[in-house]
C-alpha positions in Angstrom: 35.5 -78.2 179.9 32.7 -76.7 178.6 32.2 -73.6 179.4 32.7 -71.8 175.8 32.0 -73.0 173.0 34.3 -73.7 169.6 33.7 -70.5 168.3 34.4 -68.6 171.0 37.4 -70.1 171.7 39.0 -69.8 168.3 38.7 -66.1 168.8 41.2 -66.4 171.7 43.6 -64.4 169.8 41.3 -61.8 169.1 40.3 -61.3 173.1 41.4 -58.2 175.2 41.6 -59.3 178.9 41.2 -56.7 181.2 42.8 -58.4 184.5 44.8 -61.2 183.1 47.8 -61.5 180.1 48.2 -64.5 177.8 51.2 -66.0 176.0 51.5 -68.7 173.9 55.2 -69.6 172.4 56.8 -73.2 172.6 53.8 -75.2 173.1 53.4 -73.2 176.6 50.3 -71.2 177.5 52.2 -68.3 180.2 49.1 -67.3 182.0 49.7 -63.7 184.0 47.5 -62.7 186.9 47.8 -58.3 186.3 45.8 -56.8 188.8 48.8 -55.9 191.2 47.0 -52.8 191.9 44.4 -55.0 194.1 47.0 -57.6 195.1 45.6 -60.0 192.3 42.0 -60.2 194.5 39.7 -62.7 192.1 37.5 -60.1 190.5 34.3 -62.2 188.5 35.3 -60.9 184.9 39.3 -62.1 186.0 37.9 -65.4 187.2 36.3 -65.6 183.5 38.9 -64.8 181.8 41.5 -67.2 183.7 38.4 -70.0 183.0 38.2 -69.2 179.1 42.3 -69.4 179.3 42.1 -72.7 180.9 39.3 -73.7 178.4 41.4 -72.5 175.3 44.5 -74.3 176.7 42.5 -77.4 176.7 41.1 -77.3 173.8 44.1 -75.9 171.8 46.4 -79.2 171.3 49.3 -76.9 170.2 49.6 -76.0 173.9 51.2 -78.5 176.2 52.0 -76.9 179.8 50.4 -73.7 181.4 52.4 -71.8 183.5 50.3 -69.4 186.0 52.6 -66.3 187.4 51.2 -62.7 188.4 52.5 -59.1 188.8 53.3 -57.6 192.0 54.1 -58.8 195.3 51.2 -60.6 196.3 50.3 -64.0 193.6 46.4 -63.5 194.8 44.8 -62.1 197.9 41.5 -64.2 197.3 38.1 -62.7 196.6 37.9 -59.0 195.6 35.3 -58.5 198.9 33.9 -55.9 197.2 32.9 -57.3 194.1 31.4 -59.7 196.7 29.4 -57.1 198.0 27.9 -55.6 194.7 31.0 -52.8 193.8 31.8 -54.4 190.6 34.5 -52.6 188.8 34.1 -51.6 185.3 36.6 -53.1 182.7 36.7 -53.2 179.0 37.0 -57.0 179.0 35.7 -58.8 175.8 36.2 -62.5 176.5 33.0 -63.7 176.0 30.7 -65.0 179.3 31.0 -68.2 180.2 28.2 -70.7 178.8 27.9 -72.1 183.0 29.0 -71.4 186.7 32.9 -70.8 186.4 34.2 -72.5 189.8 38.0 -72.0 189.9 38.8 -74.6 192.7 37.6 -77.3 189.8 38.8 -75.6 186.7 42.2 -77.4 187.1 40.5 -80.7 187.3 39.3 -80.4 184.2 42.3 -78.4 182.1 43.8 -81.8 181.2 47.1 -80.5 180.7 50.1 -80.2 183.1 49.9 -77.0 185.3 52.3 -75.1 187.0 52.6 -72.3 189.7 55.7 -69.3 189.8 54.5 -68.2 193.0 57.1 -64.5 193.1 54.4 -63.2 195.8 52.7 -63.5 198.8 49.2 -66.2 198.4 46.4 -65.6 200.5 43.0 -67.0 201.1 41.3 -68.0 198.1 44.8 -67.7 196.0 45.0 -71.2 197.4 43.2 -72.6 194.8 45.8 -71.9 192.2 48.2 -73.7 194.4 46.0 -76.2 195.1 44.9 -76.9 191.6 48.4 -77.2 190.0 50.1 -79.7 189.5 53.4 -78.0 190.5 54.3 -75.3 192.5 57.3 -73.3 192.7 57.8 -70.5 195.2 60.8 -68.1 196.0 61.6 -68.7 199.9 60.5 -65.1 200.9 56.9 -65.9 200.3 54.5 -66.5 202.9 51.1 -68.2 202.8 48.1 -66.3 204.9 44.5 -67.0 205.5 43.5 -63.6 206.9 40.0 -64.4 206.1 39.8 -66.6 209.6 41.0 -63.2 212.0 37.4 -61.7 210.6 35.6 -64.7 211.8 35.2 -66.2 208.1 36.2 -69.9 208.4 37.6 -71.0 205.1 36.0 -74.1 204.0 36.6 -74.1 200.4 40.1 -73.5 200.4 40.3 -76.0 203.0 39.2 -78.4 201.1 41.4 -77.6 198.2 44.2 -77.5 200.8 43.6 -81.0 202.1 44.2 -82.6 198.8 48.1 -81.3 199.1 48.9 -80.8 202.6 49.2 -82.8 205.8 44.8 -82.9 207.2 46.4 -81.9 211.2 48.2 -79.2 209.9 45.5 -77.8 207.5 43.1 -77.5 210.1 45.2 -75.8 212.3 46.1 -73.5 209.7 42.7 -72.6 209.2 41.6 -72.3 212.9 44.3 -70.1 213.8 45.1 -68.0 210.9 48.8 -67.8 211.0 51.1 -67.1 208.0 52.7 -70.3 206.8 56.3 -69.6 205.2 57.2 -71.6 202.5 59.4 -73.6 204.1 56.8 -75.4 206.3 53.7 -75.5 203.3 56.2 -78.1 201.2 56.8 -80.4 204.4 54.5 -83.9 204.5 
């Protein structure tokens, strides 16, 4: 992971994230997606900050697990479409900018530490990737898995591949043809 350099990342402590909230305490980085407001959606300064998180958690050998969680009933909706269309909202965010292209379906390739999911909320479309990416996930029963992108004619291809890597090929294309939610119960079954 190289995406920030020494420097920057020894000023992790010194950081205000505008869309995320770190804790470190016994050897575990507790990583805290805190948009709720917008149902978690992946806005481009929250996708930096969770990739300098990820890159100070590697880097940091003090650190030994990251837990991801987030705030409100819904883990991540995906994309914030706006932000996708231009309507960037403001934020007083000063991790620094990334030193490449921050792609968060491989950021957990490279983390090199053991990852895990406390899935409290609902996951939809591109929230996949956190699932996909950890190495564990643990979700309450009541949650259900969606890809509403697919009923606006938007086939999801990059989740899908993320999702092939931990579920069943049959039942991931289904999944992504049709659009259904998944409950919990089914996601976890081989």
């Amino acid at each position: 992971m190289n995406l920030y350099n020494d420097t920057q990342l020894a000023d992790f402590d010194q950081q205000h994230f505008a869309f995320i909230e770190c804790e470190v305490s016994d050897h575990v980085l507790k990583l805290t997606l805190d948009r709720a407001g917008k149902k978690n959606a992946l806005h481009p300064q929250m996708v930096n900050e969770i990739a300098y998180a990820l890159n100070y958690a590697h880097s940091e050998k003090s650190i030994w697990i990251i837990v991801i969680q987030a705030k409100g009933n819904v883990f991540c909706a995906g994309a914030d479409l706006k932000a996708m269309m231009g309507l960037i909202e403001e934020n007083d965010s000063t991790v620094p900018a990334p030193e490449g292209e921050v792609l968060i379906g491989e950021l957990f390739n490279k983390v090199g530490k053991p990852t895990i999911a406390k899935v409290t909320g609902d996951v939809y479309a591109g929230g996949f990737f956190f699932l996909a990416g950890c190495n564990i996930v643990i979700a309450q029963d009541s949650v259900k898995f969606g890809l509403p992108e697919v009923k606006r004619g938007l086939y999801p291809f990059q989740v899908m591949a993320a999702l092939l890597k931990v579920m069943p090929a049959r039942k991931v294309v289904d999944w992504c043809i049709r659009g259904y939610n998944l409950p919990v119960q089914e996601a976890g079954k081989k």
